[in-house]
C-alpha positions as CSV (number, residue, x, y, z in Angstrom):
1,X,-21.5,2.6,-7.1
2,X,-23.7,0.4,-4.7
3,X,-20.0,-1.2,-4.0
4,X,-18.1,1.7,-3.5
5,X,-20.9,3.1,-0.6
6,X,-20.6,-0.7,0.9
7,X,-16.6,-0.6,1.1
8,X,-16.6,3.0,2.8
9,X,-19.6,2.2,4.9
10,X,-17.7,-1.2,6.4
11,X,-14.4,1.2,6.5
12,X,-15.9,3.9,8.7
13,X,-17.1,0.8,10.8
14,X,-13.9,-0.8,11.2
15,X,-12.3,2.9,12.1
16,X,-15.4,2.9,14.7
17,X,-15.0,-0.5,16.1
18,X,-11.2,-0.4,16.0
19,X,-11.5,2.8,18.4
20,X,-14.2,1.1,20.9
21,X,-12.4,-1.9,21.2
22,X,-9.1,-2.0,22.7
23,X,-8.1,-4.9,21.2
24,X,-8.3,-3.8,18.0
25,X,-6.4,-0.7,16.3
26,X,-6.4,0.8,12.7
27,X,-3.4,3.4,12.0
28,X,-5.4,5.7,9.8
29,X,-8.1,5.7,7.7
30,X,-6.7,4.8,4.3
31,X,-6.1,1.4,6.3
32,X,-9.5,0.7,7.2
33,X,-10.6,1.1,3.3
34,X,-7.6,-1.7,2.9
35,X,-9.1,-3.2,5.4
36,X,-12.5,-3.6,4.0
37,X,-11.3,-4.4,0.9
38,X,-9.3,-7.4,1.4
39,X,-12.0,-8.7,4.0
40,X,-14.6,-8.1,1.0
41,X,-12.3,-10.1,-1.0
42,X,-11.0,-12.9,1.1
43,X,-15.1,-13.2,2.3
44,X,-15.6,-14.1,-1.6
45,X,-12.6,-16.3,-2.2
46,X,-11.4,-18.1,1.2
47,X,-14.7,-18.3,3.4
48,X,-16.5,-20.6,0.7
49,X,-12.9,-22.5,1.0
50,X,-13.7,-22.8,4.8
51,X,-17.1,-23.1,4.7
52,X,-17.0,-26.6,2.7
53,X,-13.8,-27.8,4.7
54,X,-15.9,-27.3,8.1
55,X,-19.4,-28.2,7.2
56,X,-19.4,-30.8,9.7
57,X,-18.4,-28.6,12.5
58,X,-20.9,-26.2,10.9
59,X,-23.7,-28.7,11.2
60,X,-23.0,-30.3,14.6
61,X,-22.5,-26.6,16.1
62,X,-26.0,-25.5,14.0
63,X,-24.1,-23.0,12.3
64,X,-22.1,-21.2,15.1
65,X,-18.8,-22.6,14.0
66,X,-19.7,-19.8,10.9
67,X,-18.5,-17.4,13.7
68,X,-15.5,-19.3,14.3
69,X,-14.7,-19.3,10.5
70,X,-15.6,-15.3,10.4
71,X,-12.7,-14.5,13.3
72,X,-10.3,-16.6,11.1
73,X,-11.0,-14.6,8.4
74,X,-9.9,-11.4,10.6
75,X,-7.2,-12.6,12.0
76,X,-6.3,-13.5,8.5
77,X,-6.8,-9.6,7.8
78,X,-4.6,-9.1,10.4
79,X,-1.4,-11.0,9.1
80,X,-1.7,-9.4,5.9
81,X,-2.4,-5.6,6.1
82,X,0.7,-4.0,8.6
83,X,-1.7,-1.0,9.6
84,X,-4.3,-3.4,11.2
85,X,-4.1,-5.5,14.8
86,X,-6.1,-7.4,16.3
87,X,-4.8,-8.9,19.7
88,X,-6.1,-12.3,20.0
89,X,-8.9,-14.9,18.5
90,X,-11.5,-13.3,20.9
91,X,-11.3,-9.7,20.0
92,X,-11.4,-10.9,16.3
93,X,-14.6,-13.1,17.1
94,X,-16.0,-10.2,18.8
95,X,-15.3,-7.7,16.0
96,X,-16.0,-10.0,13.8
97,X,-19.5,-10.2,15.1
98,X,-20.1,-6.4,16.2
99,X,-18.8,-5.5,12.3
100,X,-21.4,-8.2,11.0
101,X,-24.5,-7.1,12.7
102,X,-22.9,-3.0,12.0
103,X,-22.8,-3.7,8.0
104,X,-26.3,-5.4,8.4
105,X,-27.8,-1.9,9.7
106,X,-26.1,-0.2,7.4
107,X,-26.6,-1.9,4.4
108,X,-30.1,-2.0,4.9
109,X,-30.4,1.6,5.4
110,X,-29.2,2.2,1.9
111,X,-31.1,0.3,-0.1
112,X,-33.6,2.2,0.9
């Protein structure tokens, strides 16, 4: 259940985020829940992946390059589900970030 409240918490987030930023757009709703589904999954299976491959980077940069890694990951999002643009690596690092410290709020409000 506790996944289900995370997946349409980070959907209504993206929908929120997609209409403040005008970089970023979301057709409809159903998309966002796409949306937060296949960045759930890819943050399981790829990031790890990227994580390892760039731990130099990650070290040298003290951990900023994971910001770097987290806009790939979006703009990843972005070449797979049709309903979901993003218009460049900044927008994506900047949504990436704005979604990141959203879902930290959030989350923490229900586990309460």
């Amino acid at each position: 259940m506790k996944l289900i409240i995370q997946l349409l918490l980070t959907a209504i987030v993206v929908l929120v985020l997609a209409e403040l930023l005008p970089g970023v757009g979301v057709d409809a709703f159903t998309t966002s829940i796409i949306v937060a589904a296949v960045l759930a999954l890819l943050n399981v299976l790829v990031k790890p992946i990227l994580v390892f491959l760039t731990l130099p980077a990650t070290l040298i940069t003290f951990g900023l390059f994971l910001l770097v890694i987290n806009a790939v990951i979006i703009l990843l999002v972005d070449y797979l589900i049709p309903g979901f643009t993003v218009d460049g690596f900044w927008w994506a690092l900047l949504f990436s970030l704005l979604l990141t410290i959203s879902q930290s709020v959030l989350y923490s409000l229900t586990e309460k």
